[in-house]
Every structure is written in C-alpha cells, then in structure tokens.
C-alpha positions as CSV (number, residue, x, y, z in Angstrom):
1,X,-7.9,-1.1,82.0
2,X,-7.4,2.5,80.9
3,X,-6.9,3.0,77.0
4,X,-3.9,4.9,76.6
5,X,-1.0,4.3,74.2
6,X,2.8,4.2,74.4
7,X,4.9,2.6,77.4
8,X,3.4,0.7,80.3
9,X,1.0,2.0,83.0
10,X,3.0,2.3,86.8
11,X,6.1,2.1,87.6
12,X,8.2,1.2,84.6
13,X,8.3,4.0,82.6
14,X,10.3,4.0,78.8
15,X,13.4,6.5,78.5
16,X,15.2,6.0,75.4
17,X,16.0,2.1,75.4
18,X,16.8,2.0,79.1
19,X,14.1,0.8,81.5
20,X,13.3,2.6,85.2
21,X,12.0,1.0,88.6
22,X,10.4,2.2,91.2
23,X,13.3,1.9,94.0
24,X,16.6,0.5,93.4
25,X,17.6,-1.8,90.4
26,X,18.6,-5.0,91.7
27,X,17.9,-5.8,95.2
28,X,17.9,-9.4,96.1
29,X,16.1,-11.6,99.2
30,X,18.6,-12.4,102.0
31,X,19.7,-16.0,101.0
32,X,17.5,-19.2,102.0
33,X,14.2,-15.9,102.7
34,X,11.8,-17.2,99.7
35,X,12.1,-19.9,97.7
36,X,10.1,-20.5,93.9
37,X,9.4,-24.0,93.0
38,X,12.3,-25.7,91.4
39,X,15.0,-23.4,92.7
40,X,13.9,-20.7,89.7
41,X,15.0,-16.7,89.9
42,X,11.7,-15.5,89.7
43,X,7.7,-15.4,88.5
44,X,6.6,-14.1,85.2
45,X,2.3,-14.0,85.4
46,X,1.1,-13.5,81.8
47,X,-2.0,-11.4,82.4
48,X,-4.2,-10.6,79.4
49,X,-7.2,-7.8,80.5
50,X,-11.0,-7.3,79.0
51,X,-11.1,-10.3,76.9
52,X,-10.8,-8.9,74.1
53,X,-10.8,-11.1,70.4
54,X,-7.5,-10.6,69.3
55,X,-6.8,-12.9,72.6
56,X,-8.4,-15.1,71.4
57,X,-7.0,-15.2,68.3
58,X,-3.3,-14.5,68.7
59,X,-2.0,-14.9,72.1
60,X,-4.1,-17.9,73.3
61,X,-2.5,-19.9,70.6
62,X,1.2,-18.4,70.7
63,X,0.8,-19.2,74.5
64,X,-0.4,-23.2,74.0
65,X,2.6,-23.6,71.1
66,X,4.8,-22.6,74.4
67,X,2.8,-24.6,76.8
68,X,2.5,-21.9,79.2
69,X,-0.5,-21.0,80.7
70,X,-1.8,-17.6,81.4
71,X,-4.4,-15.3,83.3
72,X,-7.3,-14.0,81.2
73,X,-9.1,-11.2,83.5
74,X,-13.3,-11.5,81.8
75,X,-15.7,-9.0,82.5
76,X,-18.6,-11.2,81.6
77,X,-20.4,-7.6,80.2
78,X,-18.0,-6.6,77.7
79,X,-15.7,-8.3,75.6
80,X,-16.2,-12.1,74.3
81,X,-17.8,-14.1,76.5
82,X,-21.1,-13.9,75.4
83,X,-20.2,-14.4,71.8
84,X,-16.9,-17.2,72.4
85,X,-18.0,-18.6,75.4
86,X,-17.2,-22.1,74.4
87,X,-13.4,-20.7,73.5
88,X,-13.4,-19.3,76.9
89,X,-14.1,-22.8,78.4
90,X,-11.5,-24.3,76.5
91,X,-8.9,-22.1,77.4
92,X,-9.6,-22.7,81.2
93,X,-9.9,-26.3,80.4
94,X,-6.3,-25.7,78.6
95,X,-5.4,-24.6,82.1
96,X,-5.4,-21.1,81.6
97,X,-7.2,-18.8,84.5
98,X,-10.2,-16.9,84.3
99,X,-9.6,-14.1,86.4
100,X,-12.5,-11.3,88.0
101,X,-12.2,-8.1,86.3
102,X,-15.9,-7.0,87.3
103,X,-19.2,-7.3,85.2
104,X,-19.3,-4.0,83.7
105,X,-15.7,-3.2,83.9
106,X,-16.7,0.1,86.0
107,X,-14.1,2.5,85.5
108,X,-13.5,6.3,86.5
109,X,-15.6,8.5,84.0
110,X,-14.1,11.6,85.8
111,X,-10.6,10.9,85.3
112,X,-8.6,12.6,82.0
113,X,-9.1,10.7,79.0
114,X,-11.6,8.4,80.3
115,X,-14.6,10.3,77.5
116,X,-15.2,6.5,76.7
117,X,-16.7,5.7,80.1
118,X,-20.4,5.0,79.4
119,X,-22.2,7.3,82.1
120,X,-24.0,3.9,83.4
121,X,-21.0,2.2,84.0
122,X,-18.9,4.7,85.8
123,X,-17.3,4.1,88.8
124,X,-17.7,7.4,89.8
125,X,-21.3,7.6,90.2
126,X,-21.3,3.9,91.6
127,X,-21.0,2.8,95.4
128,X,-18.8,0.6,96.5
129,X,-21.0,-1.7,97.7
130,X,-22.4,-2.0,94.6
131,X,-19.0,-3.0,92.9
132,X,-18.3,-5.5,95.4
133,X,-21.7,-7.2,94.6
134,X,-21.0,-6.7,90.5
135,X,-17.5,-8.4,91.6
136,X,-18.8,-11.4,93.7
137,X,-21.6,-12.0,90.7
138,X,-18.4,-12.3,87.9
139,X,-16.9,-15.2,90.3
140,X,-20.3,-17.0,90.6
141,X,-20.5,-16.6,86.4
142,X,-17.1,-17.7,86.4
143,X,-17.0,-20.9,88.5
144,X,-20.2,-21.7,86.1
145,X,-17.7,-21.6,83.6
146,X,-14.5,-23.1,85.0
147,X,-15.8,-24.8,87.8
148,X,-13.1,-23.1,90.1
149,X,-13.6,-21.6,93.3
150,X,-10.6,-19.8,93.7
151,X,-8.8,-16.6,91.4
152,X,-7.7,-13.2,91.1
153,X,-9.0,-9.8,90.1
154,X,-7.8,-6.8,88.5
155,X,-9.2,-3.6,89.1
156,X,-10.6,-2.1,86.0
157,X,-8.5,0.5,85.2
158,X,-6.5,0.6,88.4
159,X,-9.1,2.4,90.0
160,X,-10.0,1.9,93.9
161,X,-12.3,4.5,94.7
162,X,-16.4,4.3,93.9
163,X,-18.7,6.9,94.8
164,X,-18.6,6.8,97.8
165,X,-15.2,5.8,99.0
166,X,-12.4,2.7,98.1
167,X,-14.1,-0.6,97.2
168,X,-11.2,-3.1,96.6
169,X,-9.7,-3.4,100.1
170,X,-13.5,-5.2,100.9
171,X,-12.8,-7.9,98.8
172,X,-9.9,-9.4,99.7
173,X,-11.7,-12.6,101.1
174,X,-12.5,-13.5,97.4
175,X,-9.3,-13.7,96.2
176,X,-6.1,-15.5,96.3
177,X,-4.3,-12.3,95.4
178,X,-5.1,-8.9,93.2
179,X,-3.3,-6.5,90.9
180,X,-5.2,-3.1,92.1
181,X,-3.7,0.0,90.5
182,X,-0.7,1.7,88.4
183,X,0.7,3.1,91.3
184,X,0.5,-0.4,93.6
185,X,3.9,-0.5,95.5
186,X,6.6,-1.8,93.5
187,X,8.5,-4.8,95.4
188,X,12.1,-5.0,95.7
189,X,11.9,-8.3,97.2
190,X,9.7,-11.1,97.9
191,X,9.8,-9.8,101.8
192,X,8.1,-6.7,100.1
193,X,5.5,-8.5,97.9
194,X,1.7,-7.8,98.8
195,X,-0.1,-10.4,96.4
196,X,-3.3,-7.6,97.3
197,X,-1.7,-5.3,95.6
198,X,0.1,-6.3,92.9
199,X,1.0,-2.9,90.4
200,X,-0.4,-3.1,87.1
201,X,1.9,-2.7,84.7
202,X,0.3,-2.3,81.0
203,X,2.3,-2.4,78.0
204,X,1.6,-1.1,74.8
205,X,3.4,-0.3,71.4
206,X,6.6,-1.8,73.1
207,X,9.0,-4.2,71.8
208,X,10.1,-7.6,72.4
209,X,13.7,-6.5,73.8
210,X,11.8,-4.4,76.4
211,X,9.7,-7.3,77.8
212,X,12.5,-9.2,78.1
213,X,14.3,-6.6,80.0
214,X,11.0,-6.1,82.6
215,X,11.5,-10.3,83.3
216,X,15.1,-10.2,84.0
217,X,14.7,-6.8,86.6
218,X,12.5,-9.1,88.0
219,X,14.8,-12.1,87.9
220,X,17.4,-9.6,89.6
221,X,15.3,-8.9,92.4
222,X,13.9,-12.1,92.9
223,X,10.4,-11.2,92.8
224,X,7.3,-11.5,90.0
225,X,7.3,-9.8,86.4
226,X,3.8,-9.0,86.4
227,X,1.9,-8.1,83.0
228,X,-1.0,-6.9,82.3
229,X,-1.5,-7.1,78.0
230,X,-4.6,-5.8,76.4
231,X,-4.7,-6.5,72.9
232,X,-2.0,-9.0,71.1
233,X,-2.0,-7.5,67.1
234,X,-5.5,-5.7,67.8
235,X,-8.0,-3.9,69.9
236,X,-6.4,-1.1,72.3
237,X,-3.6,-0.8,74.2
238,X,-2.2,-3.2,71.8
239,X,1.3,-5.4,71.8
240,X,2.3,-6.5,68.2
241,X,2.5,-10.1,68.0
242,X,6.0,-10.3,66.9
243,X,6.9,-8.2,70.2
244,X,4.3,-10.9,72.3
245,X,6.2,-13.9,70.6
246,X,9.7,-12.4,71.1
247,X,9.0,-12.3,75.0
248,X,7.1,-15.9,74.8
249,X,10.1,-17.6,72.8
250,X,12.4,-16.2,75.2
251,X,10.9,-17.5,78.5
252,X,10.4,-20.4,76.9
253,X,14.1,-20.6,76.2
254,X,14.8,-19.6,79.9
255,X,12.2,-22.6,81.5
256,X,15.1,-23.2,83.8
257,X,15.5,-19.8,85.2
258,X,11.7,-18.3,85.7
259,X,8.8,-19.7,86.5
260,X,5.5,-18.8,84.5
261,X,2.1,-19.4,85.6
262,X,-1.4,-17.9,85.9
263,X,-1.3,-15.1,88.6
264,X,-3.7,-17.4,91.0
265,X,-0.9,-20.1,91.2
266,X,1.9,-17.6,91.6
267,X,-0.1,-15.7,94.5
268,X,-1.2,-19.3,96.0
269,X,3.0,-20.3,96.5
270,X,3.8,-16.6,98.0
271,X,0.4,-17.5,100.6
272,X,2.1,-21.3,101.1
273,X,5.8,-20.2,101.3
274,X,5.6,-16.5,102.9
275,X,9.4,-14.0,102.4
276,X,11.1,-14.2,106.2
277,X,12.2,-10.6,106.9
C-alpha cells in the first residue's frame, strides 16, 4: 500500500468528526435480497497489509484476546516472513488468512510521493505478465505455508496498471475475491458488491470512534466494512493501538449484529449466497 498519513485511502474521506461515502448514506437491500450467516447486519474484514512487525506484535494478539480472526496480506519479499516465518504459520494455524499481496510488493514509482519505490521493483517499468507470474509464485509460497489453496489479494498500493497495460483483471481465477484500488466502487448494497473489486480503504492516525462509525455505515447499508490497516502502534500508515482495540472491543461487544471474518470467508458467502436485484 501507498505510505501516506492522515485519513483513509478511497472513498471515506475525514471532515471534521463527520464521516463521507461515496453515494448515499444508508441504503439498504430490498428485504429477504442477501442474507449474512446468522441473520447479522453486515461484514467487517480485518485486513492488515505488508506484514509488517508491529502485526505481529500488537494486533495479532489484541485480535486472538477477541477471538476474531483476520486477513494478513504477505509479500513474501518484504516485510517478516523471512525472519518470523514460524509466527506467520501460527497465525494461519490460529485461523487467520494469509492473503497475496505480490512478491515484491511492485508499486507505481511514477506516481506523487511514491520517491520510496526501489527502481527494480516498480510497477511502472514492469509488464503485466510479469506481475501476474510474481502473483501466482506468492500463492505457491503461501500454500507451502498454510497449506490452503484458496485466498485473496490486494493490490499493492491500489495500483492496476504495469508497463504495459492493467494486470489485476488477469487474475481473477486465483482468487476468491480482491481489494484492487482506492478508487474501487463503493457498494451501496450487497446487489452492488463486486468481491473483484473490493475499495481499499487505509486508515491511519484515526481514532477509535471513527472506526466504529465506518462499521455501522456499513451495518446501514447492509454490506462489508472493509479495512485495510498497515501498522498497529508502528511502522507506516500507522493506527495507534488504543484506536485498534477501541474498534476490536466494540465488535466484539456487537458479536450479535456484524459478522467478522477473514476477507476469503466473507467473499466465499457473497460467491455461495449471490444479492437478487
């Protein structure tokens, strides 16, 4: 994901202590369109990008004192893996998901504020069928980690386009479902949910309250509160822990109302149970 600081990435944009959507606040399914298991309002997907140490060693364990289980998106060429691969196991033992999120974590070196893009992993001077291979290679790592044949991916940055043209729409096959860019349509109900293009929606130096607000628009349409954390008390695009727990504590007060799972399980019931228009 990009590193930039302050407010989340796509459609939810900060203004004072109000949050606003894409489209219009509070749209609901027609009634008896799209169920979620056990008659809940809606999906929260706890998605955690780069795998990055203060994971690790702050939200991995604030998530398993809550018993909910999360998506953890691993380039296996940055981050942790090489040097807390047996943590990494443990947490997909522990039921959490290890998404695809590249090998190199190839982003757009030509874009504004991308001057940390290494020139020999930027996605601008790499072809698309390149990134498809680096992305088929990270699920063969991956199932030797997890054993699992079936995940997600997130799109480094948000970015679709390689070299020489868009690269994400050819892998689709892969994957149960994918969070592809900051500017990904923004459902307004389950009808209007493409789990192949799930928005990214990144927050950083945000606070508990306005988490919780992002889950209940989300409980108002009916639809999936999608995050998309970096760091948790560290690293970049960072979420204090206090703000992480304040959100966690709250779901787990509201068990009854929204269902939280890894992204892989949440776009597996919206293949199984498809909206009716």
């Amino acid at each position: 994901m990009a590193r930039r600081k302050g407010g989340f990435l796509g459609c939810w944009a900060l203004a004072g202590m109000a949050w606003l959507a894409c489209g219009a606040a509070g749209a609901a399914d027609k009634a008896g369109s799209f169920a979620w298991p056990d008659g809940k309002k809606a999906a929260v997907s706890l998605g955690y990008d780069d795998a990055l140490a203060s994971q690790l060693d702050n939200a991995i364990p604030a998530l398993d004192r809550h018993g909910f289980k999360a998506t953890f998106y691993v380039p296996p060429g940055i981050g942790t893996l090489e040097s807390r691969m047996e943590e990494w196991r443990a947490a997909a033992r522990n039921g959490h998901e290890l998404g695809n999120h590249s090998l190199f974590h190839q982003c757009d070196g030509s874009q504004p504020g991308r001057d940390w893009v290494q020139a020999h992993r930027d996605l601008h001077t790499t072809t698309a069928a390149q990134m498809q291979d680096q992305v088929r290679a990270t699920n063969t790592l991956l199932q030797a980690l997890d054993g699992r044949r079936e995940r997600t991916f997130t799109a480094p940055c948000g970015d679709r386009v390689a070299a020489d043209g868009e690269y994400v729409d050819g892998l689709r096959e892969l994957f149960v479902g994918m969070k592809v860019s900051a500017g990904a349509h923004e459902a307004r109900t389950m009808a209007d949910f493409d789990r192949y293009a799930a928005p990214i929606h990144a927050p950083s130096d945000v606070t508990g309250a306005q988490l919780i607000a992002q889950v209940e628009e989300a409980g108002r349409r009916g639809t999936v509160a999608n995050f998309t954390f970096h760091g948790i008390g560290g690293d970049h695009l960072s979420v204090s822990v206090q703000a992480h727990e304040e959100l966690l504590a709250w779901l787990d007060a509201h068990r009854d109302r929204y269902w939280v799972a890894p992204f892989v399980d949440i776009a597996r019931w919206v293949r199984d149970h498809p909206a009716k228009e």
